[in-house]
N, C-alpha and C positions, 0 to 999 in steps of 0.2 A: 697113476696115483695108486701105491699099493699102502699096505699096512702100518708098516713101517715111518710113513710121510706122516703117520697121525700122530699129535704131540697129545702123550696121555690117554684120555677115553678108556682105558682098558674096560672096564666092566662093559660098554656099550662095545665095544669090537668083541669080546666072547660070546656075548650077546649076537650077532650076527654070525660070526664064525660057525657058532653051533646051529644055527637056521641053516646054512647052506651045506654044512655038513651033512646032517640029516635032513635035508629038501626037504625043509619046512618055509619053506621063501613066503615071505607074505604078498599078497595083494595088493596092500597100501601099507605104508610108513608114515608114522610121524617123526622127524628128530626136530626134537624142540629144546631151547640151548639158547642162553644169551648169544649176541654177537658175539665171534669168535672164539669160539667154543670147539670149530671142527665140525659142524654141521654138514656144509659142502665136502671138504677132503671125504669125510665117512660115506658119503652117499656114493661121490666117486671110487672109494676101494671098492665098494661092495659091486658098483655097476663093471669095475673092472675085473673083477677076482666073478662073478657069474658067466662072464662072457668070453672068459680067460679060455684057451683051444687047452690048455697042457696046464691047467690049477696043482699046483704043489700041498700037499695034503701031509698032515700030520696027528695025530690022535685027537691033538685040540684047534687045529686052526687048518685054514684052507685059503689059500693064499694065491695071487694071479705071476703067473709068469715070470711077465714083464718084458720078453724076447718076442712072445708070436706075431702072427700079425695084428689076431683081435687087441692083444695089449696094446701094443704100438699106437691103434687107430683109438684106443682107450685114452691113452697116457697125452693124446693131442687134441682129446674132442671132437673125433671125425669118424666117433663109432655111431652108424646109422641106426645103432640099437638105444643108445645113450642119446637125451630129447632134454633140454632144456627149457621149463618157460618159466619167464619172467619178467613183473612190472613193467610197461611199455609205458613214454612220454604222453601226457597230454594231448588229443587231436593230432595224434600221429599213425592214427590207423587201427582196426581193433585187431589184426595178428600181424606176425611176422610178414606175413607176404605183401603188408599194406604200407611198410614203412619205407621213410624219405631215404635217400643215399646216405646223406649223415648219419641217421640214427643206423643205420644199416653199419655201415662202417665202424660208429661207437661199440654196437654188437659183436660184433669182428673182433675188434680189440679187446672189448671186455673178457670172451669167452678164452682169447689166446691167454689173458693173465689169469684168468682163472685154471686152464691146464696147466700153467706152469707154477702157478701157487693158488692152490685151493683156499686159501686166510684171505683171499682179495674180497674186498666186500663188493659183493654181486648184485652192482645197482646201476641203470642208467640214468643220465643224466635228468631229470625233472618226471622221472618216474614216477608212480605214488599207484597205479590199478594193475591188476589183471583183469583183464574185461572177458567179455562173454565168448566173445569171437576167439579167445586164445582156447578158452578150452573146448569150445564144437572144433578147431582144426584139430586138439589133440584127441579129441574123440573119436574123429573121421581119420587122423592117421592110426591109432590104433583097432578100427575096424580093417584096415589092410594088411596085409600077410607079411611075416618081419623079412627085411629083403636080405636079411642077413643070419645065418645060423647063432642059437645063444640066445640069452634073455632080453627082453625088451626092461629097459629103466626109465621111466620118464620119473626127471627131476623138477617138482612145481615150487621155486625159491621165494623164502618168504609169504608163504600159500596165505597169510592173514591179509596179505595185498586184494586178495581175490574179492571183487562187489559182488551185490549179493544176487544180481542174477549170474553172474559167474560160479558163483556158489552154488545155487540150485542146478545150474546147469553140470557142474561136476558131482552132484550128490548121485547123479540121475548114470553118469559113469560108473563111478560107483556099484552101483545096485548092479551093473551088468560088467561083471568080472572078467576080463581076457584071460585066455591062458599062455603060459608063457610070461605074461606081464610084472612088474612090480611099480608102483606109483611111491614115489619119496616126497612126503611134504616137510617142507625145513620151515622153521618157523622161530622166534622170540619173542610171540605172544597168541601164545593157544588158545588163550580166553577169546581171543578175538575173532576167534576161527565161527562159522557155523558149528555146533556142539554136535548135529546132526552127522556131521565128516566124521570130527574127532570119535566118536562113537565106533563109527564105523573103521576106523584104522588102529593097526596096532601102535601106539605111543612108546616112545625111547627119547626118555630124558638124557641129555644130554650137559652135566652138571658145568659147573667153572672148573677152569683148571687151576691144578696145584703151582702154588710159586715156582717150585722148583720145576716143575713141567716147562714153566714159562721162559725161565730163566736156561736152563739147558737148550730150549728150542731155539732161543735169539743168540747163545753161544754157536750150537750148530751149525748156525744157517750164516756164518758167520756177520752178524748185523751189528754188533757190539763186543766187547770184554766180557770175562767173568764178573770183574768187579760192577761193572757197568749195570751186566745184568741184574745181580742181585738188588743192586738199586731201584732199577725199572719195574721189576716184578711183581712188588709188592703194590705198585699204583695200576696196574693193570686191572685189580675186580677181577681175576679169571679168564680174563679175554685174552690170547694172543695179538687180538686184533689192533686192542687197546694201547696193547705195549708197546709194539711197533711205533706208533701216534707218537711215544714217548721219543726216542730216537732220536730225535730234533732238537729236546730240551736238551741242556746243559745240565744233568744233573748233578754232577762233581762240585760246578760252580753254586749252584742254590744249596747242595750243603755246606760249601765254605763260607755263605754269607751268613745262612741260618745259627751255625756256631758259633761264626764269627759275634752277631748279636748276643747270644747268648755268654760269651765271653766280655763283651761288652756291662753286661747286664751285672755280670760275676764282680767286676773292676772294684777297687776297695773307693776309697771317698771320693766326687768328684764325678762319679758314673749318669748323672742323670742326665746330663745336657749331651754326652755322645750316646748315648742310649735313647734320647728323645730324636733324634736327628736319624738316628740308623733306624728307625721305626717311620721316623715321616719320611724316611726314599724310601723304603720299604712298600709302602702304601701307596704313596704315588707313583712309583714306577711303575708296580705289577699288576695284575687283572685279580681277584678273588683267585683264577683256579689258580695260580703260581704259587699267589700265599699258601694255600691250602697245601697244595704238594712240598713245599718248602719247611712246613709245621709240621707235616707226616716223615719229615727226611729227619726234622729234628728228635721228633719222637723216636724215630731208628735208630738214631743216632747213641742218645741216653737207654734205647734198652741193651742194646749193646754194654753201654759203659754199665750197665745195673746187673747184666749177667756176668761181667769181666769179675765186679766186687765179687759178686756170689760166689763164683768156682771158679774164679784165678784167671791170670792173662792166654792163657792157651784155649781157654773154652772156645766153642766156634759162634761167630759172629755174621752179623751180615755186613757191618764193613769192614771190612777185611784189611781195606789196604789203610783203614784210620786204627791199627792195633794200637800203634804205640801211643799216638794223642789220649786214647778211649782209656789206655792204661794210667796213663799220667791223672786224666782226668779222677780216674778212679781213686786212686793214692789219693790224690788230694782232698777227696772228697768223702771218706769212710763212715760211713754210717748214715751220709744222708738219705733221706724218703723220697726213692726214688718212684717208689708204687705214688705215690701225693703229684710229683712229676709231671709223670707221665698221664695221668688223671686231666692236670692242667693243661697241658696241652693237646691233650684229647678234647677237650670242652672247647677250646680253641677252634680246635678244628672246625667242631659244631657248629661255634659262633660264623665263624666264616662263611660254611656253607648256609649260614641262613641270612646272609648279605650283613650280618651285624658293621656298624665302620672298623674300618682297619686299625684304625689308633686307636680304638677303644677295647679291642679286644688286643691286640699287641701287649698294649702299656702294664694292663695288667697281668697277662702271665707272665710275664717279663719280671715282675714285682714277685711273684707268686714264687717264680721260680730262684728268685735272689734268695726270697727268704727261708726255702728249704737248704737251699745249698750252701747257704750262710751260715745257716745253726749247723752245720755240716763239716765245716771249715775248719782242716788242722789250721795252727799256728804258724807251720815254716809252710802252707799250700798258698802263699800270696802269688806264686807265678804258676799253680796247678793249671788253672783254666785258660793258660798263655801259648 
């Protein structure tokens, strides 16, 4: 895992970069970061770029190999320096050396997809502690001599897992500093940490990432389109992890239906009863979250068409490959309020997420949105919204 693998972060990678530069390496870490964020990837460049035999150095960054053998034994999880602990099953043992075959095996697996993609969310199955007994074995393995040249990293994933004699029993670590060592706690909810740790480690927030972070990273990696991307991105909340999730949905399809209503809605006399009917499959077919992301595609949709009026068809857009519909729509539509809009179905969305019913909240931005778009309406745009 080098640098490079990290989608965005840049302030937290200088942030590091300049620690190892000037061997200022901390003792303890916090990277604290919603899910998918790159908490894991960070932890591993940095356990890989300290342990690195031939680190590539440059006025601002310091970089691992990726050729030696420590990289090699880095970049697969089988550097004796680099220590994993994480959430264990229910009555399945209180450390590694206690568990069944299965969860043995599960482990095995999980850690191979986490070397080969650091965004796997690093959970076992029926997970939910760290117990006591994970951190005395990581205590008593880092009272022993590192069997291998390079820094010792132990990674404690999701450290808020930790109960609270776990906790005291690592505060008590803590207090007795190894050399050589660095401890990374990865976390999505610090508050929940003992405040006594956090105190004692240095913290690195680790923000949401930028759409466009997001969107490049699933072009990259090749998991989707450009255009695709730009769709998924913006429902991700900053998560890589999140967007992924997305990759399944059909989202071309929920914005052709979402228009399509909204085109319904536009229709001159006559519109009420296939507008009632596209709203009850609507509702019945899909769960809350579909709707939701369906009313978020359509709000996309009309900002697009509300930037195209403003500065012309060439401006840049996020759907891209709907220019010319957006532009159509736009002509047709000149002067409507589109800020009142987008409002509407923002409130929509609202509604939605606080389980309001589906046809109640539908019907009416539907209405809401007829009648902006209506006082809006050239005379020759009867097929604008077609």
């Amino acid at each position: 895992m080098t640098w490079n693998d990290i989608i965005g972060q840049q302030r937290v990678q200088r942030l590091l970069h300049h620690a190892i530069a000037d061997n200022r390496l901390p003792q303890a870490l916090i990277l604290s970061g919603m899910e998918g964020v790159g908490k894991m990837a960070i932890a591993l460049a940095f356990a890989q770029t300290v342990n690195c035999e031939r680190p590539v150095r440059t006025p601002t960054t310091v970089t691992p190999c990726g050729t030696c053998h420590a990289c090699q034994q880095c970049t697969s999880l089988q550097h004796p320096n680099v220590r994993l602990t994480m959430a264990l099953p229910s009555g399945k043992g209180d450390n590694e050396q206690e568990l069944k075959s299965d969860v043995i095996d599960e482990l095995k697996g999980l850690l191979q997809s986490v070397a080969e993609d650091p965004y796997t969310t690093v959970r076992l199955s029926g997970a939910t502690q760290i117990r006591i007994g994970q951190i005395r074995e990581l205590k008593r393995t880092l009272s022993l001599s590192a069997a291998q040249e390079g820094r010792r990293v132990c990674i404690i994933v999701d450290a808020d897992d930790m109960t609270t004699e776990a906790s005291n029993a690592f505060l008590k670590t803590l207090e007795e500093p190894h050399e050589g060592v660095t401890i990374i706690l990865t976390t999505s909810h610090p508050e929940r940490m003992m405040q006594t740790i956090v105190s004692r480690c240095q913290e690195i927030v680790c923000p949401p990432l930028d759409d466009t972070d997001i969107a490049d990273a699933l072009v990259a990696r090749s998991l989707c389109s450009a255009d695709e991307a730009q769709l998924i991105a913006p429902f991700a909340q900053g998560s890589f992890t999140r967007a992924r999730s997305f990759l399944s949905e059909d989202m071309r399809g929920y914005r052709e239906d979402v228009v399509n209503l909204l085109r319904t809605a536009l229709r001159g006399k006559g519109y009420r009863i296939p507008m009632t009917e596209a709203v009850t499959a609507m509702a019945d077919g899909r769960d809350k979250v579909r709707v939701e992301m369906m009313l978020t595609l359509l709000l996309l949709w009309l900002r697009d068409a509300y930037a195209i009026s403003m500065t012309g068809a060439s401006t840049s857009i996020m759907n891209g490959d709907q220019r010319g519909a957006l532009t159509r729509f736009s002509d047709g539509f000149t002067g409507a309020d589109y800020p009142a809009a987008l409002t509407a179905i923002e409130q929509a969305v609202r509604q939605v997420h606080r389980n309001v019913n589906l046809q109640l909240v539908l019907l009416p931005m539907l209405l809401t949105l007829r009648r902006i778009f209506g006082s809006a309406r050239k005379a020759s745009s009867g097929t604008a919204a077609s």
